[in-house]
N, C-alpha and C positions, 0 to 999 in steps of 0.2 A: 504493500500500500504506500510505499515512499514516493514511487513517482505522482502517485493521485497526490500527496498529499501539498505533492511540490506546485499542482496547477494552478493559473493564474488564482482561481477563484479565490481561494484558500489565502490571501496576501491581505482582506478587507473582511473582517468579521463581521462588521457591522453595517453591510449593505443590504438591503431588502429587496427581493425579488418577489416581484409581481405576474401571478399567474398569467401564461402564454394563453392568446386567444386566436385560436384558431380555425377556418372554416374552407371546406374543400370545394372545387366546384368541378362537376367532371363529367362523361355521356355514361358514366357505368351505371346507373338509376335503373335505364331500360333494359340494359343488357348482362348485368350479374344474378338479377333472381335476389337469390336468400343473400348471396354475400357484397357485405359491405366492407368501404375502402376508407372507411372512419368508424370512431363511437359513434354511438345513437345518439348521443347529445350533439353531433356535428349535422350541419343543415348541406341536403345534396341537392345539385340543382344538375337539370342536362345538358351538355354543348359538346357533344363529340370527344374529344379525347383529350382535349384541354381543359386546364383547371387552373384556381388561383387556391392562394392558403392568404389568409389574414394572420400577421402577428403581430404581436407588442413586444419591443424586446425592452424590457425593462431596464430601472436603473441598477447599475451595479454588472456582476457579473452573469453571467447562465449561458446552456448552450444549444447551440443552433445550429439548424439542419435544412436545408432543401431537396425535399422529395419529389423535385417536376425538371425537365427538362427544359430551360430557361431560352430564350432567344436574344442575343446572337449566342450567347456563351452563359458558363454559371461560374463567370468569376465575380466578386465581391464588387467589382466597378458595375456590374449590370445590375445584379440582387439589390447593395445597399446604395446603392447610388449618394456619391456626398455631393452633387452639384449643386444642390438648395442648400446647404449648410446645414441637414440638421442630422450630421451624423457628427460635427465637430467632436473632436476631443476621444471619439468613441473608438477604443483599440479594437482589433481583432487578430486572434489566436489558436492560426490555422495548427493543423495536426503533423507531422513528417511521417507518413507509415516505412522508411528508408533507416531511423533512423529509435524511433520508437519513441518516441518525443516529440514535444511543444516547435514548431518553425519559427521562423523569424517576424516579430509582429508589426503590425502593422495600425499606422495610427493616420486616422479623418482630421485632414484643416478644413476651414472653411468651404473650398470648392475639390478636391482630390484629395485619393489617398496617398499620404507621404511614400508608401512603399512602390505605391504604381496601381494598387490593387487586380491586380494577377491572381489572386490566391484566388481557390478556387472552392466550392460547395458543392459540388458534384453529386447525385442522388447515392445515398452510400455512405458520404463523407459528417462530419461534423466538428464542431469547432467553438471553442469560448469566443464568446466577445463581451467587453466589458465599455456600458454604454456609461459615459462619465459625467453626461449629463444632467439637470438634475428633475429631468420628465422623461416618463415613457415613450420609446418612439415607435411608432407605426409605419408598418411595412406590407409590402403585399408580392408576393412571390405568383408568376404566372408562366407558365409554362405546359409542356406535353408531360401527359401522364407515362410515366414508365413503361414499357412492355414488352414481351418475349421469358426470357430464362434467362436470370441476370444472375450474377455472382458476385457478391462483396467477401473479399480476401482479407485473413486478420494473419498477421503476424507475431511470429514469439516476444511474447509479452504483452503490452498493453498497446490496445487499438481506438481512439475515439471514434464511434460508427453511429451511423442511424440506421434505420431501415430503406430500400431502395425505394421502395412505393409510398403513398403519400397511404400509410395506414398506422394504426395502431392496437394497444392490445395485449393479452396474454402471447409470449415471442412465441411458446410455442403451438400455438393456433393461428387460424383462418389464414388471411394473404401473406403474412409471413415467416409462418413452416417453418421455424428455425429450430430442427431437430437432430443434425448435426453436429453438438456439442460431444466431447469427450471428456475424458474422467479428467480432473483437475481444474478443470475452467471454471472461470466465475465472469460474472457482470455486475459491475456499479453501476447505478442510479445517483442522482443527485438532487437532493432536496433541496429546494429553493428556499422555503422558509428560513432554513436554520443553516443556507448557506454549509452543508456538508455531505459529505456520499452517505444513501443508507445503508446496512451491511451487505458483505454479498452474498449475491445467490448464488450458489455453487452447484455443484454435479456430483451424482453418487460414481462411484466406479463403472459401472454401466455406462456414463455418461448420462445418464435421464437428469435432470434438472429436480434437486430436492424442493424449491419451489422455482415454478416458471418467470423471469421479471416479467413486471408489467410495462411496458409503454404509453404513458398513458399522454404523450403530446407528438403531433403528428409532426414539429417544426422542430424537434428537440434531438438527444440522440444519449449516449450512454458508454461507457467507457469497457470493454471485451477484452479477460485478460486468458492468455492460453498456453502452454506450453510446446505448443506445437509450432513446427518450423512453420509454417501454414494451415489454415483453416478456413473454409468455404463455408458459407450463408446463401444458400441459392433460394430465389424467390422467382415465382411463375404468374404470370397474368397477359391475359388478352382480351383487350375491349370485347372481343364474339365469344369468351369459355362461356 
């Protein structure tokens, strides 16, 4: 737990983080039947295979995920755009899976990110950022919905990941199947209130999950730790299943 404990977040005790508000919008309404690509508390509307998510990324630190295939690209100049100025001041705290650690961060002036904003949120990927200012900012994430047989890769050690689809949930249920765990692994969660990871969930010998985490924000993601030289998370969806 020393590299968790080392994440940005973990630097400011005293920051409050305000629940992520979320809402998906996508054509899978008509076309999945029984299964849904959110909670039931998440409102679906239909438009073909594009979709938006609404978030608030709060002040303080938390972390952040996009689950949609963004246009032109899903680097951090497209997602959180600083040309209005209100990402001022707001760092972000991409992941290195190369390297198994925190990248080199990056910080919002006024109109650009000092860094270039390059880094990238890619459906799969997730990342702190730590908003410094002193209101919630409001975002909205638009893009193509995930699909085919996708595969998010974790590596020995710790991996910050979301899910590839814009879903949430018990991991190992509904759209994303994640039953592929072996003995050793665990997943952190991170509580917002209190500002700390909650314990982990770990894996009997078998690899089955002594409890499954829960996922319970669609724009969020979760830290995966494993002792395998690699690990697969393969997830399946098509607007016609």
């Amino acid at each position: 737990m020393s590299n968790l404990r080392e994440s940005p977040c973990t630097r400011n005790k005293n920051v409050k983080i305000m629940r992520t508000k979320t809402m998906l919008l996508t054509a899978l309404l008509g076309t999945l039947g029984s299964v849904s690509l959110m909670a039931q508390s998440t409102n679906v509307y239909s438009l073909n295979a594009v979709g938006y998510i609404n978030v608030t990324i709060p002040t303080g630190f938390s972390i952040i995920s996009c689950p949609l295939i963004a246009s032109p690209d899903n680097t951090i100049n497209t997602l959180l755009s600083p040309t209005n100025g209100a990402f001022k001041g707001v760092k972000f705290y991409p992941w290195d899976t190369t390297t198994g650690s925190y990248g080199t961060s990056d910080s919002a002036t006024l109109s650009k990110w000092a860094g270039g904003g390059t880094e990238t949120l890619l459906p799969g990927q997730a990342a702190f950022i730590d908003n410094t200012t002193a209101n919630p900012i409001s975002v909205t994430f638009v893009g193509t919905v995930p699909s085919g047989t996708m595969t998010n890769t974790f590596y020995k050690g710790f991996t910050l990941v979301s899910s590839i689809l814009p879903t949430d949930g018990i991991l190992t249920n509904g759209l994303q199947n994640f039953t592929s765990a072996t003995a050793g692994d665990k997943a952190y969660t991170f509580d917002p209130p209190t500002q700390s990871y909650n314990p982990a969930f770990s894996t009997k010998p078998s690899g089955q999950w002594i409890q499954a985490p829960n996922i319970t924000n669609l724009a969020s993601g979760f830290f995966y730790f494993t002792t395998n030289t690699t690990e697969s998370w393969v997830e399946n969806f098509s607007v016609g299943q």
